[in-house]
C-alpha positions, 0 to 999 in steps of 0.5 A, spaced: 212 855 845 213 859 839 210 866 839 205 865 833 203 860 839 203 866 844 199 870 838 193 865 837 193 863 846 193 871 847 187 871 841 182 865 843 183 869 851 180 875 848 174 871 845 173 868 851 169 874 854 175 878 858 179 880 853 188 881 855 189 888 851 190 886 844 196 891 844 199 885 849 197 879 845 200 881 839 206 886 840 209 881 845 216 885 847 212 893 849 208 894 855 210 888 859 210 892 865 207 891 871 206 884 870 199 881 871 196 873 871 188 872 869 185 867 873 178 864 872 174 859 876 173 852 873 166 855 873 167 859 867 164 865 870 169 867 875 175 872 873 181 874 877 187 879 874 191 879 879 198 884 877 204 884 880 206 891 884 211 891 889 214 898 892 208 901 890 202 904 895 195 903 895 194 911 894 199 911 888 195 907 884 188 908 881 183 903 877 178 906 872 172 902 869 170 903 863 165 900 857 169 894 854 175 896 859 179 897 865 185 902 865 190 901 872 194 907 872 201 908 876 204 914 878 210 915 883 212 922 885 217 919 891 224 921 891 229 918 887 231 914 894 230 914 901 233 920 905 240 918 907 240 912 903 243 910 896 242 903 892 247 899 890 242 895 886 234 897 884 231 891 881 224 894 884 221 898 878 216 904 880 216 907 874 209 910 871 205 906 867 198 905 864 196 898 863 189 898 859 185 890 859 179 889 854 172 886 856 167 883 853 160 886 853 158 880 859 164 882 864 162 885 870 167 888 875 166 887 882 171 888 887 179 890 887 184 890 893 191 892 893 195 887 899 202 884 899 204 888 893 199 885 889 192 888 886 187 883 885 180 886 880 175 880 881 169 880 875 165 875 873 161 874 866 154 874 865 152 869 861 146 870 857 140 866 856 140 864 849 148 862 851 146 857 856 147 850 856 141 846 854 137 839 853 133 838 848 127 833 848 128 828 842 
């Protein structure tokens, strides 16, 4: 996939209703940092952003809702290593990040947990009546 393919994927998900953060889609490179999935039911109306956390403690991140956005924050106040430990190897990152995710108007948040290393935001859309599929008589 090419990454003018990536740019357009990253920008038809933001017309969607859940938005990835525009700064994602179109600088690619910057601010990866955690790594996250979006999945959605086959309904279309059921969406989970599940992010990948792995070292951290639940009372080490926060999650804010705000209009049209969701911001998780990270902030690692642990010392460098465990007491009588050195690293060979740190391949785990724990460093601070702020990760911010655009919403649609219709999405609403319902529920987040941390288990496994892996924070899970659940949300669905609100389709509006004038967007419901319809029959027409003839």
């Amino acid at each position: 996939m090419t990454n003018l393919q990536r740019h357009f994927n990253a920008i038809e998900k933001n017309l969607f209703g859940f938005p990835l953060n525009l700064n994602d889609a179109f600088h690619s490179n910057k601010n990866q940092y955690p790594f996250y999935d979006i999945l959605q039911d086959t309904d279309g109306i059921n969406v989970v952003l599940n992010v990948a956390l792995a070292g951290w403690k639940k009372e080490e991140i926060k999650v804010e809702t705000k209009k049209n956005e969701i911001v998780i924050t990270g902030v690692n106040e642990r010392t460098e290593s465990p007491t009588g430990q050195t690293y060979i190897h740190r391949g785990i990152s724990l460093k601070d990040f702020k990760k911010k995710f655009l919403m649609g108007d219709n999405v609403v948040v319902d529920d987040a947990k941390f288990e496994d290393g892996v924070l899970s935001v659940k949300m669905h859309q609100i389709v509006r009546e004038e967007h419901m599929p319809r029959v027409l008589e003839l």
